[in-house]
PDB file of N, CA, C and O in Angstrom, chain B, residues numbered from 101:
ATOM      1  N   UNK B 101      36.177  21.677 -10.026  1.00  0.00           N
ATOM      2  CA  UNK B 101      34.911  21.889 -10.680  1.00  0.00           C
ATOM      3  C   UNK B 101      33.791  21.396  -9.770  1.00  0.00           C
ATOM      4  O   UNK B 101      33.683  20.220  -9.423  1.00  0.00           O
ATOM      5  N   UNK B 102      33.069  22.255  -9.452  1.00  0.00           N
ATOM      6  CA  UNK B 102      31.568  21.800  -8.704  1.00  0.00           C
ATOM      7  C   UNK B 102      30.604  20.840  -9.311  1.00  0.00           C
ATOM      8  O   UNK B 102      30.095  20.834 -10.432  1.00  0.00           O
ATOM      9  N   UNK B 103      30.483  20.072  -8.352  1.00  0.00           N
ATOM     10  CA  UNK B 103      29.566  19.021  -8.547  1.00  0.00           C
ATOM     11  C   UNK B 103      28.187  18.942  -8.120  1.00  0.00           C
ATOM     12  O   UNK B 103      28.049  19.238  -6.933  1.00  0.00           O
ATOM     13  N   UNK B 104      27.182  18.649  -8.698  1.00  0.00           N
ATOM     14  CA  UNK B 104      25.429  18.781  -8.701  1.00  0.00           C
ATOM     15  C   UNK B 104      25.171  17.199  -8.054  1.00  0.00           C
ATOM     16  O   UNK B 104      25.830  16.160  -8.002  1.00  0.00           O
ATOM     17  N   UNK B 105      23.913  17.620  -7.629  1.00  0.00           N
ATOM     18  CA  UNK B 105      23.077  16.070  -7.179  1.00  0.00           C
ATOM     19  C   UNK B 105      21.530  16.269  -8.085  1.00  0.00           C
ATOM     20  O   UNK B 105      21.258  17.336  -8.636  1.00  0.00           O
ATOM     21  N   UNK B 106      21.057  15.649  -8.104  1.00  0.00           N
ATOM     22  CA  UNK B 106      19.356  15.738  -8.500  1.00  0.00           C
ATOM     23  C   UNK B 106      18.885  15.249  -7.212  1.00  0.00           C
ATOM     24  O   UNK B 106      19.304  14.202  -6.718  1.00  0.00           O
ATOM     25  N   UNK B 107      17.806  16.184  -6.535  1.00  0.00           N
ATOM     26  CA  UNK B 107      16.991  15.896  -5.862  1.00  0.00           C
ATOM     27  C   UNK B 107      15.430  15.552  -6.194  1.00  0.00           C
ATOM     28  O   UNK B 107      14.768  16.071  -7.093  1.00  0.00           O
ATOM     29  N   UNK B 108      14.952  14.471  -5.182  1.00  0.00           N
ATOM     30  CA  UNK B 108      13.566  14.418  -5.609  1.00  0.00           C
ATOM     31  C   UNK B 108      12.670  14.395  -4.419  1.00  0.00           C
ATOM     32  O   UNK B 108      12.981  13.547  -3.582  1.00  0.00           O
ATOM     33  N   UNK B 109      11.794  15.014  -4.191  1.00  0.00           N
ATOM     34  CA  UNK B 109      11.353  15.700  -2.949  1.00  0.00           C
ATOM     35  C   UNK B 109      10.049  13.961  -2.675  1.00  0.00           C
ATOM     36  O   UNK B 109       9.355  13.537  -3.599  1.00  0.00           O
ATOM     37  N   UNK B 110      10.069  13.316  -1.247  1.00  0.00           N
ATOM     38  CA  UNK B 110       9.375  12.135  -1.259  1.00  0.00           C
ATOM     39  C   UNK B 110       7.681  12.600  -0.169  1.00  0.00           C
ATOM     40  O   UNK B 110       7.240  13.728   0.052  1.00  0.00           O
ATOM     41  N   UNK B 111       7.305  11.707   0.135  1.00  0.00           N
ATOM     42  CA  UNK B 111       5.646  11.906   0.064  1.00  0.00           C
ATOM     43  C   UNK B 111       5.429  12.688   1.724  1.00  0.00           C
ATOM     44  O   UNK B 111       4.366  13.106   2.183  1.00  0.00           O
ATOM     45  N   UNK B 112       6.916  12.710   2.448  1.00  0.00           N
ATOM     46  CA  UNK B 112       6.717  13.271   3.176  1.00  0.00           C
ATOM     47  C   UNK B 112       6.925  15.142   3.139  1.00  0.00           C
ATOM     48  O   UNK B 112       6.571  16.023   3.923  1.00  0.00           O
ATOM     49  N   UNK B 113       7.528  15.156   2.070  1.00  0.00           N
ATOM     50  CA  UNK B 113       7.791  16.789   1.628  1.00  0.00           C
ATOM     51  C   UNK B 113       9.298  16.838   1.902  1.00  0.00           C
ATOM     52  O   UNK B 113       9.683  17.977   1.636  1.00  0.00           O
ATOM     53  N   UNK B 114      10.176  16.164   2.271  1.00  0.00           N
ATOM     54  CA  UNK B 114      11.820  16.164   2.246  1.00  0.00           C
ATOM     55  C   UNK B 114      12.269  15.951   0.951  1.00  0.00           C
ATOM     56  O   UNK B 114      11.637  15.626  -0.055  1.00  0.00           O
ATOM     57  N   UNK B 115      13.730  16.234   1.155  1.00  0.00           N
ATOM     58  CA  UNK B 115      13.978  16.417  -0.903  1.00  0.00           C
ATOM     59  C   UNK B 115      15.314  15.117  -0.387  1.00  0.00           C
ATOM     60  O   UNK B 115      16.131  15.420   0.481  1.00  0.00           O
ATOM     61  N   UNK B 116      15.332  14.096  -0.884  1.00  0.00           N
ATOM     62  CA  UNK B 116      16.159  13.115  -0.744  1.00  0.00           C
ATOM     63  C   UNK B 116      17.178  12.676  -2.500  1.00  0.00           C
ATOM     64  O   UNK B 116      16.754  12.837  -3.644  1.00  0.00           O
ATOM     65  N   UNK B 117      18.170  12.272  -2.184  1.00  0.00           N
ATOM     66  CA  UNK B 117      19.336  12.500  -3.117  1.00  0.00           C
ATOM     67  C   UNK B 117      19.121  11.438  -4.258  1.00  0.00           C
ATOM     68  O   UNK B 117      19.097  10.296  -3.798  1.00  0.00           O
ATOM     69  N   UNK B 118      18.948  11.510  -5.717  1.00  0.00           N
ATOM     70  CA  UNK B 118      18.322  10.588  -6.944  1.00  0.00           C
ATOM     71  C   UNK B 118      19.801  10.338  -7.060  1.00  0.00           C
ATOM     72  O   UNK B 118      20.361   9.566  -6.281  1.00  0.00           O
ATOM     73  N   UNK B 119      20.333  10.859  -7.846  1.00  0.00           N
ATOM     74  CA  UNK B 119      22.115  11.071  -8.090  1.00  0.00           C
ATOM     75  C   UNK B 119      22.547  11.962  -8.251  1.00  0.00           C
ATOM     76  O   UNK B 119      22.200  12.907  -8.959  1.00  0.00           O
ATOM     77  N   UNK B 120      23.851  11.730  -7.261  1.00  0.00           N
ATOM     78  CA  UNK B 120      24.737  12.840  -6.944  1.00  0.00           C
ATOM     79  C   UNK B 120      26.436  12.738  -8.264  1.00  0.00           C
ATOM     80  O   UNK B 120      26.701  11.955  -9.177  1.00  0.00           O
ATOM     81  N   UNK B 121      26.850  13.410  -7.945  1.00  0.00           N
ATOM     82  CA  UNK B 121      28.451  13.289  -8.426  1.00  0.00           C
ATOM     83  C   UNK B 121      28.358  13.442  -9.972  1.00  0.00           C
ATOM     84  O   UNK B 121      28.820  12.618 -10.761  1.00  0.00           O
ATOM     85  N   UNK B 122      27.637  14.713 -10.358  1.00  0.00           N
ATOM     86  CA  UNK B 122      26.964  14.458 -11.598  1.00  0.00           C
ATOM     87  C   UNK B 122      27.736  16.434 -12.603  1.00  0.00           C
ATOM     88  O   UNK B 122      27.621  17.427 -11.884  1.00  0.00           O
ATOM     89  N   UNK B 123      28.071  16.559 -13.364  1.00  0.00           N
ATOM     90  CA  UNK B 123      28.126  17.924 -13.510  1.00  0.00           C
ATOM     91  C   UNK B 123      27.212  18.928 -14.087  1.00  0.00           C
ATOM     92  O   UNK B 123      26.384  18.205 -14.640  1.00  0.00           O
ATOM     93  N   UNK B 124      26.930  19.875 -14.253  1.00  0.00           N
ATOM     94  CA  UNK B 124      25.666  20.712 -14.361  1.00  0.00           C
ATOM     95  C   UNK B 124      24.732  20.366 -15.481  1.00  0.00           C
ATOM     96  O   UNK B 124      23.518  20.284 -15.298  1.00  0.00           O
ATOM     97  N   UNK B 125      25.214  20.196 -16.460  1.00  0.00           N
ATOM     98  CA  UNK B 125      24.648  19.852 -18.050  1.00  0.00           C
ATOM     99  C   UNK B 125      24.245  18.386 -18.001  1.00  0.00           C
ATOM    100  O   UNK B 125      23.587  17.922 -18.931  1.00  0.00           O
ATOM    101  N   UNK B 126      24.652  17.533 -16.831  1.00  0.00           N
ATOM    102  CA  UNK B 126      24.183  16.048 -17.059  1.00  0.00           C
ATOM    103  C   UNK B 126      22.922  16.633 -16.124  1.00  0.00           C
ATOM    104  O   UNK B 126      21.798  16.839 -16.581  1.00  0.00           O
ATOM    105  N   UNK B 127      23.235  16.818 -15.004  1.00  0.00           N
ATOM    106  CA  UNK B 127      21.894  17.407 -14.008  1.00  0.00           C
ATOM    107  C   UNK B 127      20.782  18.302 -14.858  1.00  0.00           C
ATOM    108  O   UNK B 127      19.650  17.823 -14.796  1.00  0.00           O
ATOM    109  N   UNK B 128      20.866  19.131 -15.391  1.00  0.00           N
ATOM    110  CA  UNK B 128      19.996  19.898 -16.030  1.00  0.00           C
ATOM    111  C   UNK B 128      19.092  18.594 -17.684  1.00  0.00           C
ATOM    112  O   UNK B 128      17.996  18.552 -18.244  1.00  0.00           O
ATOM    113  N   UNK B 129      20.262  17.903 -17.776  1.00  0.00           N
ATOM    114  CA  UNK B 129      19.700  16.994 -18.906  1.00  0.00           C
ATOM    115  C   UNK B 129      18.665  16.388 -18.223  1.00  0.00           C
ATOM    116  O   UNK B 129      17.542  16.616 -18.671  1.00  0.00           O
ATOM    117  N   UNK B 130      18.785  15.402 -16.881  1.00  0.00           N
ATOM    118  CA  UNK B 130      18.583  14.554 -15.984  1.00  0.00           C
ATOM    119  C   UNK B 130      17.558  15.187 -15.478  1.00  0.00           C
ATOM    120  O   UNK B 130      16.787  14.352 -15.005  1.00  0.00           O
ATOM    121  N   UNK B 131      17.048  16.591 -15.302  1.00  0.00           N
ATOM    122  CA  UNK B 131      16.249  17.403 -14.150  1.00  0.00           C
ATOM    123  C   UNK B 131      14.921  17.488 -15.639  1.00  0.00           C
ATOM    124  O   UNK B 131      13.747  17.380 -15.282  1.00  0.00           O
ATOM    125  N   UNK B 132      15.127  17.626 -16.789  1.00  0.00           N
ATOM    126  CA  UNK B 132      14.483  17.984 -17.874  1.00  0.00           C
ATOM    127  C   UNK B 132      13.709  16.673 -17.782  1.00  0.00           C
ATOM    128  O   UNK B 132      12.557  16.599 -17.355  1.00  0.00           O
ATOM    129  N   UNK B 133      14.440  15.640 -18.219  1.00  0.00           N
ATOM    130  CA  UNK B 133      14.019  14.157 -18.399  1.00  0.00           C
ATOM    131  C   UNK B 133      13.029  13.549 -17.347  1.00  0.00           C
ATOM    132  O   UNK B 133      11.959  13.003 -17.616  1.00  0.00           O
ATOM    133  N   UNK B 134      13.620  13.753 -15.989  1.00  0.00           N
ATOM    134  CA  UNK B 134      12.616  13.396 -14.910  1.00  0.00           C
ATOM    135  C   UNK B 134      11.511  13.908 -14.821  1.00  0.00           C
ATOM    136  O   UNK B 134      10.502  13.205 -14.872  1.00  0.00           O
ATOM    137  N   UNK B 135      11.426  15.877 -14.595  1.00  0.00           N
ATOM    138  CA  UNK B 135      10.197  16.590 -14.859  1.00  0.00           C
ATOM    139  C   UNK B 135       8.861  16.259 -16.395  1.00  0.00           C
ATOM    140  O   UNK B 135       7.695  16.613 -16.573  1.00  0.00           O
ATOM    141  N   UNK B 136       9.770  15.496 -17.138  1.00  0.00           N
ATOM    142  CA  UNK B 136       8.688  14.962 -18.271  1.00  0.00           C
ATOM    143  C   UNK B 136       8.165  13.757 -18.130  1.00  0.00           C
ATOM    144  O   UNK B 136       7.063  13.553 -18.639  1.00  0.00           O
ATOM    145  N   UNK B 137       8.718  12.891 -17.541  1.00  0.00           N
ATOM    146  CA  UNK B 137       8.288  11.246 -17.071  1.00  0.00           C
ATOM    147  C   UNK B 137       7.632  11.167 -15.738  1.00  0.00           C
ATOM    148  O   UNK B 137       6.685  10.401 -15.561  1.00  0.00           O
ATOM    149  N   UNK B 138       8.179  12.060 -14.631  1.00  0.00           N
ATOM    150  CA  UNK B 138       7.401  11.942 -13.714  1.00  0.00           C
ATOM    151  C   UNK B 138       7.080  13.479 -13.424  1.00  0.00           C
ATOM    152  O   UNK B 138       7.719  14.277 -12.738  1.00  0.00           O
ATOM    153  N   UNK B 139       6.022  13.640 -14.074  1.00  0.00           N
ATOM    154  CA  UNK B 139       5.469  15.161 -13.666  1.00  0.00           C
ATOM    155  C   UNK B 139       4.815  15.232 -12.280  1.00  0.00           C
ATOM    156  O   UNK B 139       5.357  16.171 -11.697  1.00  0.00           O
ATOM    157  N   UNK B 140       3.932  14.685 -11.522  1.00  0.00           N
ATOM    158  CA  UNK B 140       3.412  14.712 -10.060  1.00  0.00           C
ATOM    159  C   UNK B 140       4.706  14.975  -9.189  1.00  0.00           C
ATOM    160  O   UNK B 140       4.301  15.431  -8.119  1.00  0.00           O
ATOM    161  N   UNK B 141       6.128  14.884  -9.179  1.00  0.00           N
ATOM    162  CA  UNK B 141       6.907  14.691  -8.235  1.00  0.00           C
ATOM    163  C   UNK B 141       7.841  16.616  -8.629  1.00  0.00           C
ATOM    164  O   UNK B 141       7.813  17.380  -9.594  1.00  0.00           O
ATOM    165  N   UNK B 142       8.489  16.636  -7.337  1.00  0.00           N
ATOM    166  CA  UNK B 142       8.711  17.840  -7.681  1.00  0.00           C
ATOM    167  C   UNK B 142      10.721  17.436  -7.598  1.00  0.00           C
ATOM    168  O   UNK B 142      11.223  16.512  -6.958  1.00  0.00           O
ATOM    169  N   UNK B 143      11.410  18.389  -8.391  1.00  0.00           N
ATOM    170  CA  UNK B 143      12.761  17.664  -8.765  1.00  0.00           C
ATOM    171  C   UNK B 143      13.220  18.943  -9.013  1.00  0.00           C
ATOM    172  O   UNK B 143      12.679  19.832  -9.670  1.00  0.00           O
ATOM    173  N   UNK B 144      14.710  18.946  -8.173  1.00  0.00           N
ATOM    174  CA  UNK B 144      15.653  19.909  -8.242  1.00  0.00           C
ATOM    175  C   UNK B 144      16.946  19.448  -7.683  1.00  0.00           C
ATOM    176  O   UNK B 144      17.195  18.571  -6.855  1.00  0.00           O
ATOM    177  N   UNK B 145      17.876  20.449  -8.496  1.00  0.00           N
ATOM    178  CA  UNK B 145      19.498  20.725  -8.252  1.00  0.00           C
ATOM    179  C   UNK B 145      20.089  21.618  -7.032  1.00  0.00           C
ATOM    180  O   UNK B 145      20.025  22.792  -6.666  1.00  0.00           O
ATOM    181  N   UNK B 146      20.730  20.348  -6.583  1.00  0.00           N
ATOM    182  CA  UNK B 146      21.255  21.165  -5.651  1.00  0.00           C
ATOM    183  C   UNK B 146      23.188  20.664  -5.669  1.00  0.00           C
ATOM    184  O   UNK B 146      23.614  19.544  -5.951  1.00  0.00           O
ATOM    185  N   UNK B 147      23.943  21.762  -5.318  1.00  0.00           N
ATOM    186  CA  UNK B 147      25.379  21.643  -5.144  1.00  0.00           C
ATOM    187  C   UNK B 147      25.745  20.488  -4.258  1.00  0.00           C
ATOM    188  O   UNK B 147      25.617  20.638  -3.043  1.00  0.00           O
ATOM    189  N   UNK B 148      26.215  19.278  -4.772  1.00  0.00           N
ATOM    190  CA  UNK B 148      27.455  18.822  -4.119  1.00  0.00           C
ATOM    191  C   UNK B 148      28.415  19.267  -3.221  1.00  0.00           C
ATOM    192  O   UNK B 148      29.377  19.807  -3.767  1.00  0.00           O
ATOM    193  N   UNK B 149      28.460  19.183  -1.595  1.00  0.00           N
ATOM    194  CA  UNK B 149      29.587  19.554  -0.707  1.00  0.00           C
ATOM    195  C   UNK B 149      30.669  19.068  -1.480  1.00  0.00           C
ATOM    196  O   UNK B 149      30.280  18.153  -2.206  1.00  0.00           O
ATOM    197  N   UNK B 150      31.946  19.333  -1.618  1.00  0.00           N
ATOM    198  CA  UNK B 150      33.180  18.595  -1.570  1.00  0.00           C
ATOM    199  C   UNK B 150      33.640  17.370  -0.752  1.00  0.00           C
ATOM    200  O   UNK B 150      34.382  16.441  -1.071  1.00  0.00           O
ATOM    201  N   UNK B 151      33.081  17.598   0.225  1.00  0.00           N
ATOM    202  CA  UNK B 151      33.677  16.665   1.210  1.00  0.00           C
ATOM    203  C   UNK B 151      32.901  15.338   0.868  1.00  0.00           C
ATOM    204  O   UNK B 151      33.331  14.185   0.905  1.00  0.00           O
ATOM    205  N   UNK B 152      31.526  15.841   0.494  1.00  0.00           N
ATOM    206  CA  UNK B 152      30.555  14.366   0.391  1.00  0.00           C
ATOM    207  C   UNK B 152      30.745  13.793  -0.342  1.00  0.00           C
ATOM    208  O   UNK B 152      30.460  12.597  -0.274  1.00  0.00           O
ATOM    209  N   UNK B 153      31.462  14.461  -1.689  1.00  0.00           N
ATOM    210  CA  UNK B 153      31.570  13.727  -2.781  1.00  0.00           C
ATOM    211  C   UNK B 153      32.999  13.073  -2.827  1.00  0.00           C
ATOM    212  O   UNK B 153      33.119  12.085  -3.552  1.00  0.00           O
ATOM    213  N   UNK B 154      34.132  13.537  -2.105  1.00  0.00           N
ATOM    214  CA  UNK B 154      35.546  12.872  -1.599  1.00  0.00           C
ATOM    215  C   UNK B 154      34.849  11.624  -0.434  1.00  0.00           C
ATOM    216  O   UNK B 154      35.617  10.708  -0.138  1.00  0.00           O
ATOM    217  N   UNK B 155      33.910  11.615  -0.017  1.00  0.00           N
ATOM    218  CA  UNK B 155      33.604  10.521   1.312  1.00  0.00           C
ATOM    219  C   UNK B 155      33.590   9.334   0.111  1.00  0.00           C
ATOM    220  O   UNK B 155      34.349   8.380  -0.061  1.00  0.00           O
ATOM    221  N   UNK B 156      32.137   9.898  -0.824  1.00  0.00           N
ATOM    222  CA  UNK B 156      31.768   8.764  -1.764  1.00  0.00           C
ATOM    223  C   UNK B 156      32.407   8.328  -3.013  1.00  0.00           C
ATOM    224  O   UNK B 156      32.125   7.517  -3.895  1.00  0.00           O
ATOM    225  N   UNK B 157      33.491   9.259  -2.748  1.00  0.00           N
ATOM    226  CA  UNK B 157      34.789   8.536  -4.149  1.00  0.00           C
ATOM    227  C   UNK B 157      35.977   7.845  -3.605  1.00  0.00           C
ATOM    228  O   UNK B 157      36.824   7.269  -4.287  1.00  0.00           O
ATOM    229  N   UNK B 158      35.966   7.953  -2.325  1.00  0.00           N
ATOM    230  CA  UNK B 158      36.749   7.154  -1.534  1.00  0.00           C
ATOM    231  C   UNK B 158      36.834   5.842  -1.316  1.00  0.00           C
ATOM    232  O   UNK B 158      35.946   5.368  -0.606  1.00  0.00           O
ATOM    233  N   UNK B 159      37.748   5.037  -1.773  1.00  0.00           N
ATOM    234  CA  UNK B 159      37.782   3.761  -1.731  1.00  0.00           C
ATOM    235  C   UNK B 159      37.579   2.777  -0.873  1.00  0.00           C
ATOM    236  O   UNK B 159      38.568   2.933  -0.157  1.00  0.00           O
ATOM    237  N   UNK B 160      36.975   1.823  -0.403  1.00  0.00           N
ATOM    238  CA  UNK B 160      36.426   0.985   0.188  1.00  0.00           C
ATOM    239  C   UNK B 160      37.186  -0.175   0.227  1.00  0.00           C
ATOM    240  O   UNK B 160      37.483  -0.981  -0.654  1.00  0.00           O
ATOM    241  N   UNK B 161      37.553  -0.087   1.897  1.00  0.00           N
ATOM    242  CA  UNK B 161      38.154  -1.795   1.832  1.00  0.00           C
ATOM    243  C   UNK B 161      37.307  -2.598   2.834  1.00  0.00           C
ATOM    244  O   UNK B 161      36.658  -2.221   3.811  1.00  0.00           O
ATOM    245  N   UNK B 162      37.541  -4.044   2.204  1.00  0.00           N
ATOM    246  CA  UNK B 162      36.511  -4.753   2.673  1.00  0.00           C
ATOM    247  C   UNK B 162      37.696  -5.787   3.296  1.00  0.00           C
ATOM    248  O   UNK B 162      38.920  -5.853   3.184  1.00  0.00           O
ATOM    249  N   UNK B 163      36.694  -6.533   3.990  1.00  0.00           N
ATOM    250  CA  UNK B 163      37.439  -8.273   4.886  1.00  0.00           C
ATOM    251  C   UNK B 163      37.253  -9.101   4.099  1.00  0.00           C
ATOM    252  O   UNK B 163      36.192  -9.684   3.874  1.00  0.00           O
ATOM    253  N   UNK B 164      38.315  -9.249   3.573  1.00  0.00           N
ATOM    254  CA  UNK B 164      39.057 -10.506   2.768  1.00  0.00           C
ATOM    255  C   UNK B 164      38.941 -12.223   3.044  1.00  0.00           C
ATOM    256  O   UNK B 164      38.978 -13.317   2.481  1.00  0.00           O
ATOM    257  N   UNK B 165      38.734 -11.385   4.668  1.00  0.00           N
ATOM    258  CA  UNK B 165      38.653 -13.238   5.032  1.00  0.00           C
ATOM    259  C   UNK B 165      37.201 -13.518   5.883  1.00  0.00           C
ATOM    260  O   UNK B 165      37.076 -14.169   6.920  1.00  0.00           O
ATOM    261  N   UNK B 166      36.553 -13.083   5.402  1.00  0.00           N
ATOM    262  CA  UNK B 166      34.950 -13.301   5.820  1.00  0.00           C
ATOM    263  C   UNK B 166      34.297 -13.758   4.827  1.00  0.00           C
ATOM    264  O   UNK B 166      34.557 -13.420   3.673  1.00  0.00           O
ATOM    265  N   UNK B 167      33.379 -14.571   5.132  1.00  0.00           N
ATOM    266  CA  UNK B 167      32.982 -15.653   4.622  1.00  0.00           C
ATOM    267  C   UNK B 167      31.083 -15.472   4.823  1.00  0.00           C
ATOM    268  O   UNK B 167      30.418 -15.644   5.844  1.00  0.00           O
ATOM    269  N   UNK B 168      30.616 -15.067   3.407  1.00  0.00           N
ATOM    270  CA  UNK B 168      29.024 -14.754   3.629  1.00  0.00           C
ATOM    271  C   UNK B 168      28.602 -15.683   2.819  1.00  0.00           C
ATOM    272  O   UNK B 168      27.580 -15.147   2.392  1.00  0.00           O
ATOM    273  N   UNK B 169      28.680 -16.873   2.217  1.00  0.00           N
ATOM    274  CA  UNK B 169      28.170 -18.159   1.213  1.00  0.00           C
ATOM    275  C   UNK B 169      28.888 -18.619   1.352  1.00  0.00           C
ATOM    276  O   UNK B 169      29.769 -18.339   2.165  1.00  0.00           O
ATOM    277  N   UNK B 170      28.837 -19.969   0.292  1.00  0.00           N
ATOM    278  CA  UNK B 170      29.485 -21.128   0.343  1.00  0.00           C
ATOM    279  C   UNK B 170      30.187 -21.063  -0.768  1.00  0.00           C
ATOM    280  O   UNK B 170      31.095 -21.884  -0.902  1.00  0.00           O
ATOM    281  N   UNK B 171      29.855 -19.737  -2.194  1.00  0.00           N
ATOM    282  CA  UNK B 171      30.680 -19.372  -2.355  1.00  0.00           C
ATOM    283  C   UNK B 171      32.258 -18.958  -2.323  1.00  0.00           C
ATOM    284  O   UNK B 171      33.240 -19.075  -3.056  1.00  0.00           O
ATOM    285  N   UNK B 172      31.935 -18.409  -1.054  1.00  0.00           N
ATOM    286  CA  UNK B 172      33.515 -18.104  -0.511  1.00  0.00           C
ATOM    287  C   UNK B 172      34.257 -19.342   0.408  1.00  0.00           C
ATOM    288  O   UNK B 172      35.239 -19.370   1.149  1.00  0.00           O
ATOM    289  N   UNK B 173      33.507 -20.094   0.069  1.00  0.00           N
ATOM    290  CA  UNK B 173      34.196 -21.498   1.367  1.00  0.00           C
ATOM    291  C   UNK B 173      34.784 -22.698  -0.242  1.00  0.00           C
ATOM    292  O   UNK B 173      35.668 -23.498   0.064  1.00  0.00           O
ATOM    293  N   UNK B 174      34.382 -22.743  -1.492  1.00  0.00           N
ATOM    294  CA  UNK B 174      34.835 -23.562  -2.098  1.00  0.00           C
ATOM    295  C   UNK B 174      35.547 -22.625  -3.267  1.00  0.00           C
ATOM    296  O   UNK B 174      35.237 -21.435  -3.296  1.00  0.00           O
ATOM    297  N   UNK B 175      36.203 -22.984  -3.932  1.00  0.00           N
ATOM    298  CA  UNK B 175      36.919 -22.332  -5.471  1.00  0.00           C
ATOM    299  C   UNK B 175      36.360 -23.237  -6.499  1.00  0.00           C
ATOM    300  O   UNK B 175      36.790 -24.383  -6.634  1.00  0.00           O
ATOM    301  N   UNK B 176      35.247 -22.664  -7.352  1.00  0.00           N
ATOM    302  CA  UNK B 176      34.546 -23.125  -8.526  1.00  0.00           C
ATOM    303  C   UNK B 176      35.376 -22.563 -10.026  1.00  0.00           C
ATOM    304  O   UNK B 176      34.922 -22.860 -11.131  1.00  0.00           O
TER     305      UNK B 176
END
């Protein structure tokens, strides 16, 4: 099943990605809702690649043993 993004076009005139991974009836809900709250901005649907949306459902592993606070240096 094909997947939609909402685009929202920014002050330079490029259309950059609001949310993606969405299916047509949430996008069209989502495209209705935005065009009434923010009317000055211009907002459209565009198709989801497959591949982009397998990149960003793809699971993420992280380093286990890295240490960014002191958090991770004591057990509270």
């Amino acid at each position: 099943m094909a997947r939609y993004k909402l685009l929202e076009e920014d002050e330079m005139g490029y259309f950059i990605t609001h949310t993606s991974g969405l299916y047509l009836e949430d996008a069209q809900e989502m495209l209705k809702r935005h065009q009434k709250y923010f009317p000055n901005k211009i907002w459209l649907i565009g198709e989801e690649d497959e591949e982009e949306y397998e990149e960003a459902k793809r699971e993420r592993h992280y380093n286990d043993r890295a240490v960014d606070g002191w958090e991770d240096l004591f057990n509270y």
